[in-house]
Every structure is written in structure tokens, then in C-alpha cells.
Phi, psi and omega in degrees: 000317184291318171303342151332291183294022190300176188270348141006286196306316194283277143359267168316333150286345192250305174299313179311318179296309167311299199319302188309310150320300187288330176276325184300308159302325177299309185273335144314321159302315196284312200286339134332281184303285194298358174271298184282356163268347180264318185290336162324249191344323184312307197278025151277325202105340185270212175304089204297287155344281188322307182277336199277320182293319213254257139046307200264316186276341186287329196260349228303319176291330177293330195278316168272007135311313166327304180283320188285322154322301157336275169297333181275336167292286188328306188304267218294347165264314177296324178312302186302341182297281180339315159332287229271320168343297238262350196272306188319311162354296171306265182336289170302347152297327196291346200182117194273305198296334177257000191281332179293306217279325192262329170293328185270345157295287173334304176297335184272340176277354165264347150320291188305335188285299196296331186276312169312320166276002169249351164300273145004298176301280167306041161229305159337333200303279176313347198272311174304329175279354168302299191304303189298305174331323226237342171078035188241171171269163199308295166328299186287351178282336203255322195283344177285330155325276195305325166298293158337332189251342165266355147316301185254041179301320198268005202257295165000302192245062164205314167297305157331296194277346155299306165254021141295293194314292150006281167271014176256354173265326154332275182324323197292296188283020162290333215251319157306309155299001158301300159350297170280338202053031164218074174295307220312318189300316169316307176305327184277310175277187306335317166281338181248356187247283201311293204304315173302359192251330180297329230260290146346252212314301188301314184289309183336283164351312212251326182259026142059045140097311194322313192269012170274117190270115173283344164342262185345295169307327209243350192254022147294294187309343194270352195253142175324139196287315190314327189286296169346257190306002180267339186279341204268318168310338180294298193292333180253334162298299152317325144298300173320294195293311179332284184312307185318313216263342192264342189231082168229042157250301195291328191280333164282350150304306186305310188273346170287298166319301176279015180264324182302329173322290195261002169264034166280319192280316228256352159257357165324286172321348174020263175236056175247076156292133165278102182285097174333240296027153159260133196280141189292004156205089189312323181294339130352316219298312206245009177097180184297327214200033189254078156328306180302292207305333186293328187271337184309288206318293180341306207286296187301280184288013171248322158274351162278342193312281183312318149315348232229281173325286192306318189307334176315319174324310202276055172081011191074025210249263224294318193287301181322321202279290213311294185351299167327324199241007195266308149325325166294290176342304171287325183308320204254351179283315193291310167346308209273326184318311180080012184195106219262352174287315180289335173278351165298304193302345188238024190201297181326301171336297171285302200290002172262024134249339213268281204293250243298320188289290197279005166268339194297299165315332160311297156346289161325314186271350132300297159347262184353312168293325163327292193277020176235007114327273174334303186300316167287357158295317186083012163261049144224179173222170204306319207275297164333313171279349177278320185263001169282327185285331168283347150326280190314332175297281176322352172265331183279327169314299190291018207216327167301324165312287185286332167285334152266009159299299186307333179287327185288282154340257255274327175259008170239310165251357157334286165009288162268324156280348152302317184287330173286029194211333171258000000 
């Protein structure tokens, strides 16, 4: 173990970890700025899309100054805490009588440890929408924050108490649908429902009502919801078909990379094979009923989907890497089983709905990449690149449709045709 551990070794892990810190705040930062340039522009009336991209790449240094100010206060307050534990710690193995006296001081210091990082939090809250809004710099995004909540304490403390609430309802159904077995779903509304509307509600908030045209937002809202889902559904089932029938060199790229996974997975294991038993009743396998497991599956693979696509934006490296690793995946399952019928009979069924889906998304995320090439090339413009990403959204849309067909199979008849079949 100590030869392992060499300092090369050591080196290389140590870069590696930086580097991985570092592409996570860059990109957490870019995505942060176009999430508030996009809901900015909404509640203008212009182009949401359009700002949020020419938005994301203008604020990207304010925004990952923020964060790393930020994130470097947190540190430097838990640090200073720790500090003081861990010298009480000390004090009290050196000496129990007065070292008690110094633990329980330390211990009366973690209220004040908690209230400093809920400071911290609240000074901090408003500085992205300080920059875009106000058009300021990291310093200036954050002195405009605090000038906001000491202007507005009740605009403050109404937002505050709206996402507490929020994220305590949230938490209550994570916990429930844990239960049930579909946390996943929780994730999903979070992504596509909580965060955008806090995101909303905090710039409202920040542009104190004036610059807002609510038309736009509202004249959507006037038209019946049932009509509402019915375009979108229209519109996103037409998108899917669209793209499919316009891309089948990239969807075949797609099915070529994960057919290599697996079988990359499936001789990696070489002769570590398992002896399976076959189970006396498969259908079993997910219970009688099984909801949880149906929304779990649903939820968990339409998010990998999404993941899968947008990431392509980063030149296709990532969508190209997951293809890779989603196919290792099977490969090494079918490998370890040692019984290649059962795992057909209990993979098949679905993936010849599940696998054409994630290649289509694959297939996106190549798309994708093409135009977020082109654009850093500078043979496209923001407004080009704006309308391919609401395509994609509308291929992902129509690509949830098919992830709950594939969900259904695979947690209602899998099972059972595995069990007529073994």
C-alpha cells in the first residue's frame, strides 16, 4: 500500500482533484449566469434563450468569483471553528479540569459557527442577480446583495421564508417517495419545477417589479392548460421524430459506441463469472406491484438522457465517455452473471426500447456539439445556438414519453416474460 501511494502518485491526484474543482466551479458558474439571464430576459419580454447564452459566457468570471468567495468564506469559517474544537480537544486530554470548561465553551460556539454561515448565505443570496441586473462585477454583485437586504429586510425575509418552505416540502416528499421508491422523481421535479421558480421569484424580487413586462409570462397562462399540453405534446413527439429521421449517422455512432461498452465490459471480467442460480420465479423479481420501482427506473434514465445531451455542448467528450460507461455497464453485468440467457431474458425486453432512446439522446448530444463548435468557431451566432438548444429540449421532452414505455416494460413485464421464458 505504501508503494502505491507514491509522491508521482500523490502529484497526480492532487492535479487531478484540482483540475476536477476547477472545470466543476467554471461550469457551475457559466450555468448559474445563464439561468439568471435567461429568467432575467423572460420577465423582460425579450428572448430568453438568446440571453441566457450571450449571459453566461459575459458574466462567467463574476459569477465564478462569487463562487469561490464564497465557498472560501465557508471554509475559512468551518476551518476557524475546527481550529477551536479540535486545540479544546487538546486542552481537555491535558488537563480534564479546565479542559471541560474549554469543551463546553467550544461546544456553546456551534450556534455562532451556524449563524455565521447562514450570514455568509444571506449576504450572498442576491449577488448574482446584483451582477446581471445591476450589470456589476463580483465585489460589486456582492456589495449590491447586501445593500439589497439592508434596503428591502422584508423582500429578504419573505424569500427566505418561501424557500425554506419550499425546500421542507420538497424534503417531506423526497422522503416519501423514498419510501415508495421513486426518490428519483423528486429530483426531477426539482429540476424542472423548484429551481426555476426560485430562480423567477429571487430576480422578480431583485428588479423590484419595475422592469418587469408580465405579458409575455401571462398571456400563455390564459390559454387552457388541457390545449397547453396538448401543443406540447404535439410539439415534442414531432420533434423526436423529426431529429430521428434527420440523424441517423450520429444515432448510429451512438449505438456503435455502447454496443463497444459492452462488449469492452463484458470481456474485462474474463473469467471472474458468477455462479447465478436461476431464480424460481422472476416475476417476482420487482414485487407485485411495483410503482416505486416503475418511477424510479423512468425518472433515473430520462435523467440520464438529459445529462447525456446538454453535456455534449462540452465538444462531445462526455456524451461519448457516459455511451461508454452505460454499455461497460451491461457488459460487465452480463459477464459476472456466468448465464447469458438470463440476462437476456431480463434485458432484453426493455432495452429494445430503453437503448434506441439513449442512443437518440446520445445522437443529441452530438448534435449538439456540432453547433456549440460552430458557435466557438464563430460561424454561428447566439440566436442559432439558442434554437438548437430548444429543439433539444423538445427531443428530451418526446424522449420521457418513451422512457416511461421502457419503464413499464422493464418493471411490469420483464419479470414475466422472463418467468414464461425460463
Amino acid at each position: 500500500m505504501r508503494n502505491l501511494f507514491t509522491p508521482d502518485v500523490v502529484a497526480v491526484l492532487v492535479f487531478s482533484v484540482a483540475v476536477g474543482l476547477a472545470a466543476f466551479v467554471l461550469l457551475q458558474a457559466v450555468i448559474h449566469a445563464g439561468r439568471v439571464h435567461t429568467v432575467y430576459a423572460a420577465l423582460q419580454g425579450r428572448r430568453p434563450l438568446e440571453a441566457g447564452i450571450t449571459g453566461a459566457v459575459r458574466d462567467a468570471r463574476p459569477f465564478v468569483g462569487l463562487r469561490i468567495l464564497e465557498y472560501g468564506l465557508y471554509l475559512l469559517v468551518t476551518a476557524i471553528y475546527g481550529l477551536v474544537v479540535f486545540l479544546a480537544s487538546v486542552i481537555y486530554a491535558a488537563d480534564e479540569g479546565i479542559g471541560l470548561f474549554v469543551a463546553a465553551g467550544a461546544a456553546l460556539l456551534a450556534p455562532v459557527w451556524l449563524f455565521a454561515l447562514l450570514a455568509i448565505a444571506a449576504v450572498f443570496v442576491f449577488a448574482p442577480q446584483a451582477v446581471v441586473i445591476d450589470g456589476r462585477g463580483t465585489f460589486g454583485g456582492l456589495k449590491g446583495s447586501l445593500g439589497f437586504v439592508r434596503r428591502r429586510p422584508g423582500a429578504f425575509v419573505v424569500y427566505v421564508v418561501i424557500a425554506f418552505g419550499i425546500a421542507g416540502a420538497v424534503g417531506v416528499l423526497s422522503a416519501v417517495l423514498a419510501v415508495l421508491g421513486g426518490a428519483q422523481v423528486a429530483s426531477v421535479l426539482t429540476l424542472l419545477a423548484v429551481s426555476p421558480f426560485l430562480h423567477l421569484l429571487k430576480t422578480g424580487i431583485y428588479a423590484d417589479g419595475e422592469r418587469i413586462d408580465p405579458d409575455p409570462l401571462l398571456s400563455g397562462a390564459r390559454r387552457p392548460v388541457l390545449a397547453r399540453v396538448r401543443d406540447g405534446w404535439r410539439t415534442s413527439l414531432s420533434s423526436l421524430w423529426t431529429f430521428t429521421r434527420r440523424t441517423p449517422g450520429l444515432i448510429a455512432l451512438s449505438l456503435a459506441l455502447f454496443g463497444l461498452g459492452t462488449v469492452g465490459g463484458y470481456y474485462a471480467v474474463g473469467g471472474f463469472a458468477l455462479e447465478t442460480p436461476l431464480p424460481e420465479d422472476p416475476s417476482a423479481a420487482f414485487g407485485p406491484f411495483p410503482i416505486g420501482t416503475f418511477a424510479l427506473i423512468a425518472a433515473n434514465n430520462w435523467l440520464v438522457a438529459v445529462g447525456q445531451s446538454y453535456a455534449g455542448l462540452a465538444f462531445g467528450v462526455p456524451t461519448a465517455v457516459n455511451l461508454l460507461f452505460n454499455g461497460a455497464l451491461v457488459g460487465l453485468i452480463s459477464g459476472l452473471s456466468g448465464d447469458l440467457l438470463l440476462v437476456a431474458a431480463l434485458v432484453v425486453p426493455h432495452a429494445l426500447i430503453e437503448v434506441p432512446a439513449l442512443a437518440i439522446s446520445g445522437a443529441l448530444g452530438f448534435h449538439l456539439a456540432r453547433v456549440g463548435w460552430r458557435r466557438f468557431r464563430g460561424r454561428s451566432d447566439d440566436a442559432a445556438l439558442a434554437s438548437e438548444l430548444r429543439l433539444a429540449f423538445w427531443v428530451l421532452v418526446g424522449l420521457a414519453v418513451v422512457f416511461v414505455i421502457a419503464a413499464f416494460v422493464e418493471a411490469f413485464l420483464t419479470p414475466r416474460i422472463a418467468g414464461w421464458l425460463l
